[in-house]
C-alpha positions as CSV (number, residue, x, y, z in Angstrom):
1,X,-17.1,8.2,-20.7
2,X,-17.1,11.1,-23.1
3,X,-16.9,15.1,-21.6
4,X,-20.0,16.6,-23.1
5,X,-19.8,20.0,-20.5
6,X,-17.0,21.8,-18.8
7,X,-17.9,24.7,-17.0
8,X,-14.4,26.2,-18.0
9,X,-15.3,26.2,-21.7
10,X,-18.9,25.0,-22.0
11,X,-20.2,22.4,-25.0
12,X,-17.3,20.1,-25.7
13,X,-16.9,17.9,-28.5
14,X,-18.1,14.4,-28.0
15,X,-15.1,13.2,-30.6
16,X,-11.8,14.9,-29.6
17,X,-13.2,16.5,-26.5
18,X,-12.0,20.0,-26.9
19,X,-14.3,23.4,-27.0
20,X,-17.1,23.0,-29.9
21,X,-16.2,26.5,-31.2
22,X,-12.2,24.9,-31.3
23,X,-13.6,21.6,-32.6
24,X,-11.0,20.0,-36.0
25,X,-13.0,16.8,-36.6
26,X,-16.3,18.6,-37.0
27,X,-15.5,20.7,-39.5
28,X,-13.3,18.0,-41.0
29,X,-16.3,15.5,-41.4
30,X,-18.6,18.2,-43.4
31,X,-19.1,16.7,-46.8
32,X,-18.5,19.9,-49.2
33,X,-21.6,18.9,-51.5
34,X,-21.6,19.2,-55.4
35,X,-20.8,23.1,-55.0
36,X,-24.6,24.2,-55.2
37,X,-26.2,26.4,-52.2
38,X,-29.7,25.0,-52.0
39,X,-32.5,27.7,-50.9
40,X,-35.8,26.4,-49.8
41,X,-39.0,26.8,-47.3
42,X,-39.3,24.1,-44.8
43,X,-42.2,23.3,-42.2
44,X,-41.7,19.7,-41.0
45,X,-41.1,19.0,-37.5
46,X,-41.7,22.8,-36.9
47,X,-45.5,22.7,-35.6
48,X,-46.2,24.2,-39.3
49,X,-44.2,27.5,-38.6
50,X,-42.0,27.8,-41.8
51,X,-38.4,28.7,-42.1
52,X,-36.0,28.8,-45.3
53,X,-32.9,27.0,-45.2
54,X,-29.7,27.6,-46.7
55,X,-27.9,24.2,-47.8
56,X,-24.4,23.8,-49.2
57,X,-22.3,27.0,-48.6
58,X,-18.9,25.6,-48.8
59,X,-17.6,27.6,-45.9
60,X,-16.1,27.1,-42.6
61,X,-17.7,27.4,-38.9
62,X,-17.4,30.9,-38.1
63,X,-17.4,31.9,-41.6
64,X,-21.5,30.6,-42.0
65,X,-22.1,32.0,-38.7
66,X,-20.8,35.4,-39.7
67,X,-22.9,34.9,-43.1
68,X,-25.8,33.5,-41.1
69,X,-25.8,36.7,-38.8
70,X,-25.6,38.9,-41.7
71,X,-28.7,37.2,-43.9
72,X,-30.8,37.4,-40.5
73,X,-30.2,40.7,-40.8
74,X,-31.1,41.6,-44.0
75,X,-34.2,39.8,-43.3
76,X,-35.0,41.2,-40.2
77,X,-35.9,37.8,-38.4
78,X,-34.3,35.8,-36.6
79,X,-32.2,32.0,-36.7
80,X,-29.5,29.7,-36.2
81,X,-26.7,28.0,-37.8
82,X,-26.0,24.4,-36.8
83,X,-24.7,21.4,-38.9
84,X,-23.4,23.8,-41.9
85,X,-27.0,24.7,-42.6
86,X,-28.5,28.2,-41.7
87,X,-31.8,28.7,-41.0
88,X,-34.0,32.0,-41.0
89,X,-37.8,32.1,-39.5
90,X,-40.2,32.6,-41.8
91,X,-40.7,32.8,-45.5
92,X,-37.6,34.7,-47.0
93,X,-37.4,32.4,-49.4
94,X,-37.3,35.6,-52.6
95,X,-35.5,38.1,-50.2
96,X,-32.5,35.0,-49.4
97,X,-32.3,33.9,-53.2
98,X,-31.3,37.7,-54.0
99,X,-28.7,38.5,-51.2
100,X,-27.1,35.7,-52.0
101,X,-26.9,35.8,-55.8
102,X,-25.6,39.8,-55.3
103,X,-22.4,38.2,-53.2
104,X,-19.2,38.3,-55.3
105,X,-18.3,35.1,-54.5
106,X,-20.4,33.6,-57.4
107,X,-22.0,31.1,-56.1
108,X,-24.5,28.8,-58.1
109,X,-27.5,29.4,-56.4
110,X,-30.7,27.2,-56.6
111,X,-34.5,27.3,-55.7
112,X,-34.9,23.8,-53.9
113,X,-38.6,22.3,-52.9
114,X,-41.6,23.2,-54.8
């Protein structure tokens, strides 16, 4: 039997059992991608309310969620981060594309989806 909960910590990983926020085989077992961050619009399994999705940063945890917090800003809506992919309600699809390319980190930035 795996520890899922602990009311000292909270979510626990169901791998190596320590704090999700402290987890090493999460982060470990993201695939980096081909190095393209991946922008599109999504509806699907959303009851038709869109969001736009932010694939393929190559950062760490609470490097995307600090990212993640800042582009929900910027848009003025809110999100989440989970899985290494950031979502923001709605359609920011134009306003995301253009934050992102202005970053200095150079990033290859692409329009995905139609």
């Amino acid at each position: 039997m795996t520890l899922v909960y602990s009311t000292d910590f909270g979510r626990a990983c169901t791998g190596c059992g320590q704090p999700v926020a402290q987890c090493a085989c999460k982060a470990a077992t993201r695939a980096q991608g081909d190095g393209i961050v991946r922008v599109s619009r999504e509806t699907a399994g959303r009851k038709g309310k869109g969001v736009t999705v932010v694939r393929g940063l190559p950062l760490d945890d609470a490097a995307l969620t600090a990212l993640g917090k800042q582009l929900k800003a910027s848009c003025g809506s809110g999100g989440t981060v989970k899985d290494g992919v950031i979502e923001i309600q709605g359609d920011h699809l134009d306003k995301v594309l253009a934050w992102l390319k202005a970053r200095p980190e150079g990033w290859t930035i692409k329009r995905a989806g139609g």
